[in-house]
N, C-alpha and C positions, 0 to 999 in steps of 0.2 A: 558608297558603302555605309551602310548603318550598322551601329553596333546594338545589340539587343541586352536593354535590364534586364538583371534580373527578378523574376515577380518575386514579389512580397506579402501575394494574399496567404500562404501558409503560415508564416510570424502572423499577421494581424487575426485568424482566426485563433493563434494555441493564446493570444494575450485576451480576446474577448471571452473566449472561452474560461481563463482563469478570473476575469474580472468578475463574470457572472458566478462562477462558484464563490468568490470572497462573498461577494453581496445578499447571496443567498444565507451563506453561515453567517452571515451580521446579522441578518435581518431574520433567523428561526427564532422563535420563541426561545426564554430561556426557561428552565424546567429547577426547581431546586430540587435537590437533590433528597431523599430520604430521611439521610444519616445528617443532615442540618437540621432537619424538621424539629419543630417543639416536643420538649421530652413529656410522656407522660405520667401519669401520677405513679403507676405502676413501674414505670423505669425508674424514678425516685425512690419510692421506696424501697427496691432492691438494692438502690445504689446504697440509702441508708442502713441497709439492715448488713451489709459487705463491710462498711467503715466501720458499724459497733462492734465488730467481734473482735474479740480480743488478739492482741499479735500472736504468732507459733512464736511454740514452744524450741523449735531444732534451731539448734544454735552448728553452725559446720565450722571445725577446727581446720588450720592445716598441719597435716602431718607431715613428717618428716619419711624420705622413699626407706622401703626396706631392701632395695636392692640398684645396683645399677646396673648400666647395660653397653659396651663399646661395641659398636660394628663397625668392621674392618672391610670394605669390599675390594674383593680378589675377582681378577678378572676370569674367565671361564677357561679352564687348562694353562694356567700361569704355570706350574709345575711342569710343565709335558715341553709349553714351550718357552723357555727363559729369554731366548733371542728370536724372533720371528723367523720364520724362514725366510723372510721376502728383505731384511734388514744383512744383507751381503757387507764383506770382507770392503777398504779400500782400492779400486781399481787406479793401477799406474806406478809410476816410481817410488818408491816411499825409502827415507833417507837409514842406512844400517843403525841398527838395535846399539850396538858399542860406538861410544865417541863424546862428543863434548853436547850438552844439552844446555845451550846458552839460556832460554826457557825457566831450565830451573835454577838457573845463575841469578835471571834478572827475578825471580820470585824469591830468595833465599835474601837477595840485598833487601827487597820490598819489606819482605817478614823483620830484618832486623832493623830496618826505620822505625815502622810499625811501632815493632818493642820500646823502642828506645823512646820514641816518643812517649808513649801508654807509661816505662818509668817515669819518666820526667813530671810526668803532667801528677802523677800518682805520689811523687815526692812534694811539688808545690802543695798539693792538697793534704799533706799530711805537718808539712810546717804552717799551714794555714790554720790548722785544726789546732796543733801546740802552742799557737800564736795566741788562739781565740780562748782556750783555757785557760792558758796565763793571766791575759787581762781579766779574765772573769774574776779566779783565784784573787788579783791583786784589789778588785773592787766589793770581795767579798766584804759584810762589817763584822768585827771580831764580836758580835754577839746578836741574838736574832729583838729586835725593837719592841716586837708583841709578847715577850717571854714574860710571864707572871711571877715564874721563879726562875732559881739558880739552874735546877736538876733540867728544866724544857730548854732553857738557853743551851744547856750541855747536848744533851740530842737534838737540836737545831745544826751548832756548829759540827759535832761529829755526819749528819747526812750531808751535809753541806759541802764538808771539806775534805769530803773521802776522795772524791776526786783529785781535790788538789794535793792531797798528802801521798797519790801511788807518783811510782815516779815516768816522767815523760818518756823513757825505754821502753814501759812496759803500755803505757796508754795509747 
């Protein structure tokens, strides 16, 4: 029993066939192109007499819009139909309307963690703040070093110490 290769003169002709195309495109003349060509006198001095003229005059501002525009897209018969008709009721048992709703129980604790935390964190930041004024206030210098006179040292330390002088309740 012999088994029969399969031929492979179809590959060796699609690859001579592409060899002879590459060899052909290597080897055509190359042609320059037009737009490379030497400029002549006449495209020079066009080009020159385009660069003497003076810049324009329009100067383009931007404005500011005189109107705006919000678009809202509404679906086609949104009003006709609020609930789809093909968007049906729950099918099956569903537990009675009255009773104990553990759901909003374990939501009601969540909420006042929440809180409690958002105080907490909302009071460290505000003795952080009373903390950081204090020091300022205590490292202010009772008079400002560049004053030339009395009257500039006097409105120096009044913008200075308006802060420190309201009291920590109200700041």
């Amino acid at each position: 029993m012999t088994t029969r290769q399969p031929t492979r003169w179809p590959l060796l002709a699609a690859l001579a066939v592409a060899c002879c195309a590459t060899v052909s495109i290597v080897a055509a003349p190359q042609e320059q192109p037009a737009a490379l060509a030497q400029p002549t006198a006449d495209t020079l001095a066009r080009v020159r007499a385009a660069l003497a003229r003076p810049a324009s005059k329009l100067t383009l501002t931007d404005r500011t819009p005189d109107f705006t525009v919000h678009v809202e897209a509404r679906r086609p018969m949104q009003d006709i139909f609020d609930v789809p008709p093909w968007a049906t009721g729950p099918v099956g048992w569903q537990p009675p309307g009255i009773g104990f709703d553990l759901l909003s129980l374990v939501r009601y604790v969540a909420k006042g963690a929440s809180d409690a935390k958002r105080g907490h964190d909302l009071r460290l930041a505000r003795e952080e703040m009373q903390r950081s004024i204090a020091d300022y206030c205590a490292a202010l210098p009772p008079e400002d070093p560049h004053a030339a006179d009395a009257s500039s040292a006097a409105d120096w330390r009044a913008r200075n110490a308006q802060m420190c002088s309201t009291s920590p309740a109200i700041r």
